[in-house]
C-alpha positions as CSV (number, residue, x, y, z in Angstrom):
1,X,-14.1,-11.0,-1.5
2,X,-12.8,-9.8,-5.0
3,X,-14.4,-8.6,-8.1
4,X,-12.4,-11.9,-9.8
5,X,-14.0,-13.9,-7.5
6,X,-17.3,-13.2,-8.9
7,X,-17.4,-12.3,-12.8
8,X,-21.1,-12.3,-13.1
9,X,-22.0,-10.3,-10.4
10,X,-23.5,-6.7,-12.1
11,X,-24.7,-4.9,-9.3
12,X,-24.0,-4.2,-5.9
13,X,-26.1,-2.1,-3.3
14,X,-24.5,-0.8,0.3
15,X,-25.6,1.0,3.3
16,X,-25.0,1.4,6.6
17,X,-21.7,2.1,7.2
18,X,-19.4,4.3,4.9
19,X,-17.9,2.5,2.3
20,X,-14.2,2.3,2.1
21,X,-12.7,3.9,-0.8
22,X,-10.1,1.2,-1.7
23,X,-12.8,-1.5,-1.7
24,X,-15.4,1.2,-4.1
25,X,-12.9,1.6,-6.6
26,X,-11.4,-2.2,-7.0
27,X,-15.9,-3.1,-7.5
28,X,-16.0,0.3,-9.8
29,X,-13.0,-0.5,-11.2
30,X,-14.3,-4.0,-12.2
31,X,-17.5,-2.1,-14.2
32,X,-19.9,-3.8,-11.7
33,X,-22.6,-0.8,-11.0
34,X,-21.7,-0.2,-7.3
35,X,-24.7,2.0,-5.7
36,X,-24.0,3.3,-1.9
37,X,-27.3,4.1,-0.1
38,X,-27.6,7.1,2.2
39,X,-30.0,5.4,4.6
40,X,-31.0,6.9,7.7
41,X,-34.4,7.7,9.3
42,X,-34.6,11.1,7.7
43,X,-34.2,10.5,4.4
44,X,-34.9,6.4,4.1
45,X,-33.6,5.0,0.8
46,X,-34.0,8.7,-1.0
47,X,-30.0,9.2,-1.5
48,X,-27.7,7.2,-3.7
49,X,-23.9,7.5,-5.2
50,X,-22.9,5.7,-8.4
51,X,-19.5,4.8,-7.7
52,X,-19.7,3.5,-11.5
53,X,-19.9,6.5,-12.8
54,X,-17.5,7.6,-10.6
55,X,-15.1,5.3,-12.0
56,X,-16.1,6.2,-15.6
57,X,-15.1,10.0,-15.1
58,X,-12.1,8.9,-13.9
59,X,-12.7,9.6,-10.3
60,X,-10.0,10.3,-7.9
61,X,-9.0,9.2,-4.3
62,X,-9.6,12.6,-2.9
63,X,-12.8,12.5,-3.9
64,X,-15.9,10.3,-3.6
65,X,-19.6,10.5,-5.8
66,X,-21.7,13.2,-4.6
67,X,-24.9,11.4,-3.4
68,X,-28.1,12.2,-6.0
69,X,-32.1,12.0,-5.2
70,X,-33.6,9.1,-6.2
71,X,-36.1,9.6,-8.6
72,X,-38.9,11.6,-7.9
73,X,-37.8,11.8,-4.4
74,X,-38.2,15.5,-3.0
75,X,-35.3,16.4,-1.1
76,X,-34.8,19.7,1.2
77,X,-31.8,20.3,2.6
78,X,-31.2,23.0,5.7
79,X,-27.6,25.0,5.6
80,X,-26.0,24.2,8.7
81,X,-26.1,26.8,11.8
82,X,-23.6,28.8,13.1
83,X,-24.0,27.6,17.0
């Protein structure tokens, strides 16, 4: 499916898997508000990218959105160990 296909559609949520670059940017691209989910059990709908914005700044294909906090989610993140 293409963002031509569907020129009323404004917003788009995804999860689960990672979400391919080249299909991110054609929906940014298209100024449709594409939000990718971090979902897991650990931090359950408390993540989020705004590949919009993304596209916006001018994002690049090296890059992808840093995920945010939702809203008054509280967030804690432990620095990886050395092993």
């Amino acid at each position: 499916m293409e963002p031509r296909q569907l020129p009323s559609l404004k917003v788009i949520f995804t999860w689960g898997e990672k979400l391919p670059h080249r299909t991110a940017e054609a929906w940014a691209n298209a100024k449709v508000r594409l939000i990718d989910l971090l979902i897991s059990t650990e931090c359950w709908l408390s993540l989020y990218a705004d590949w919009g914005e993304w596209a916006r700044r001018g994002g690049s294909k090296e890059e992808r959105p840093a995920f945010r906090a939702v809203k008054e989610a509280t967030v804690r993140v432990q620095p990886a160990e050395d092993e």
